[in-house]
C-alpha positions in Angstrom: -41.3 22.1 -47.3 -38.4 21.4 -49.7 -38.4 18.6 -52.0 -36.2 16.2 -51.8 -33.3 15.2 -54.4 -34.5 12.7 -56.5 -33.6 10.8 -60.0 -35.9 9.4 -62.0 -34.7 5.8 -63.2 -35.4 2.3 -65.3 -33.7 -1.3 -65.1 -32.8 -3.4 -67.2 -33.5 -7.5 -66.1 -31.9 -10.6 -68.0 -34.1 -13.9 -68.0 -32.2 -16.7 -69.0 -33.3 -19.8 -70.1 -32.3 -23.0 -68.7 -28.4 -21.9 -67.6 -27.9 -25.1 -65.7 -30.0 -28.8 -65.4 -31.9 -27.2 -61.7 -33.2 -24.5 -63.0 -35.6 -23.1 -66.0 -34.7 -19.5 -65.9 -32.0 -17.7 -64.1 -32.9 -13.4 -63.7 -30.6 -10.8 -62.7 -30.7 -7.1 -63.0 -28.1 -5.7 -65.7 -28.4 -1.8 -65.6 -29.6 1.2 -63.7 -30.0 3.7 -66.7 -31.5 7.2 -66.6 -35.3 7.2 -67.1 -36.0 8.9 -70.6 -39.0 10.2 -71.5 -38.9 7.9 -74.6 -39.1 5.1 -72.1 -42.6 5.6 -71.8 -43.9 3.9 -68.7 -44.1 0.2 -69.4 -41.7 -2.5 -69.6 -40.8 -3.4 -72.5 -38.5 -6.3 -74.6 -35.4 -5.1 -75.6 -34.1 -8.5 -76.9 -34.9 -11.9 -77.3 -32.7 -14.6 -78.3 -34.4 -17.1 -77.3 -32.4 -17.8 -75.0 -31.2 -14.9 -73.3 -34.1 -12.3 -73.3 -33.6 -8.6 -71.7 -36.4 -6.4 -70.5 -36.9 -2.3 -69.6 -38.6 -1.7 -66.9 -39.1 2.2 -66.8 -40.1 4.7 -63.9 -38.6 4.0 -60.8 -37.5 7.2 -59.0 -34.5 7.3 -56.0 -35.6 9.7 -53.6 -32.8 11.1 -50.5 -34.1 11.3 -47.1 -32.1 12.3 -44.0 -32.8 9.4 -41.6 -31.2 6.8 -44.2 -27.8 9.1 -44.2 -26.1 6.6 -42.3 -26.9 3.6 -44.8 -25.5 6.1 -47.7 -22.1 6.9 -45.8 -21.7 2.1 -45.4 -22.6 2.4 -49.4 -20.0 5.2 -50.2 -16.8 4.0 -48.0 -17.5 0.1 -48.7 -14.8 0.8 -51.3 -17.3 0.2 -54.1 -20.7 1.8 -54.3 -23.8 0.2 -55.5 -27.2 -0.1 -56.5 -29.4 -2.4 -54.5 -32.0 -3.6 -56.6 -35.5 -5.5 -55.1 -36.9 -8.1 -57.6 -39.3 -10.5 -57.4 -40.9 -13.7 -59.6 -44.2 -14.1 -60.0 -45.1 -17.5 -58.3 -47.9 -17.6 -61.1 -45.5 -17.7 -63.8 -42.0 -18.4 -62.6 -40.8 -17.3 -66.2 -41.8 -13.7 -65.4 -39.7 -11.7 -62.9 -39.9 -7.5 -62.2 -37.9 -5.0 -60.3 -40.1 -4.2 -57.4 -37.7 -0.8 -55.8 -33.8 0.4 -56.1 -32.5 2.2 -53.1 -29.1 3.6 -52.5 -28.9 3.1 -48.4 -27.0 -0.5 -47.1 -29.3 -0.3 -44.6 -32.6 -0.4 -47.0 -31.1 -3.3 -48.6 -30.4 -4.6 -45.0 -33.9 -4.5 -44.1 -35.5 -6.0 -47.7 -32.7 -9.3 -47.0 -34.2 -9.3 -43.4 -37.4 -9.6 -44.8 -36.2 -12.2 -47.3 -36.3 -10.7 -50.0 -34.5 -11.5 -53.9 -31.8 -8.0 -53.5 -29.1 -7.9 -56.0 -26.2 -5.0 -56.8 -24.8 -3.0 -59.5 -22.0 -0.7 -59.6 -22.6 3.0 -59.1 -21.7 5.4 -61.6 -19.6 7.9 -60.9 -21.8 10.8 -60.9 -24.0 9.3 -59.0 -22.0 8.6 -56.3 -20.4 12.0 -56.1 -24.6 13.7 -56.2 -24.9 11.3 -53.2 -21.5 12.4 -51.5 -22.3 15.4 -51.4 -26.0 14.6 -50.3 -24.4 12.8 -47.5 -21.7 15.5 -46.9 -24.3 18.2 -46.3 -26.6 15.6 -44.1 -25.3 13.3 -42.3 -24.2 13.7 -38.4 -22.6 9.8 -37.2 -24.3 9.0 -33.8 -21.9 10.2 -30.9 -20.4 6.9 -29.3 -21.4 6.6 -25.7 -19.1 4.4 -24.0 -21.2 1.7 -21.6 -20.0 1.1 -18.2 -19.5 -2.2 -16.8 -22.2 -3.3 -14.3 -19.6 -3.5 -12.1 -18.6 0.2 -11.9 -22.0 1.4 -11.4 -23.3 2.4 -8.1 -25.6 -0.7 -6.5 -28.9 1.4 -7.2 -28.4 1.2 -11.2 -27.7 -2.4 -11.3 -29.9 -4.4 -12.8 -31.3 -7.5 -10.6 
């Protein structure tokens, strides 16, 4: 069995405090970097203002698998490519919020929406995208269309009733 390419990642979340009179804290993810081994394996405060506070959260890894070729090809020719980042808040302690996964497929991010989940975006680098155009380039076959026939060109037999 071959292993799959992979990249080994960490992202970078902003808290801010009270950005409007409705809410307490306002999180969004800021970077996808490339994991370093002097990362170590926690997250960790970058920097705290008090009232803009940015945190590392290390080890995340982007696998490639075959079947989610087709959510790759809608990233790469949407025009812009991106990261789609999961997060969550703790409902404990809404002042605390983590990355949860990153994927690279439109169709991942599809299915974490469907499932209601906090997803946000960050442009892909270059380099990236070009590792997972060529990725895509050496795996991914579009479904052949099949074109339907109108229920009124099949024989009676096939119809439904």
């Amino acid at each position: 069995m071959t292993e799959r390419p992979a990249i080994d990642l960490a992202i970078v979340m902003e808290r801010e405090t009270a950005p409007n009179q409705w809410e307490a804290w306002r999180y969004r993810p800021v970077e996808v970097l490339a994991h370093e081994g002097a990362f170590g394996d926690t997250a960790r405060v970058l920097r705290d203002d008090g009232r803009v506070r940015r945190t590392l959260h290390p080890g995340f890894r982007l696998e490639l698998f075959r079947d989610e070729c087709e959510g790759y090809h809608l990233n790469l020719t949407s025009g812009a490519p991106v990261w789609f980042i999961l997060w969550r808040i703790d409902d404990e302690d809404p002042s605390r919020a983590w990355p949860v996964s990153l994927s690279v497929s439109y169709n991942e991010a599809g299915r974490w929406l469907d499932a209601q989940e906090r997803v946000d975006n960050l442009p892909l680098p270059g380099e990236v995208a070009q590792w997972l155009q060529a990725y895509n380039d050496e795996h991914y076959r579009p479904e052949p269309k099949k074109r339907s026939r109108p229920p009124s060109f099949l024989p009676p037999s096939q119809r439904e009733r």
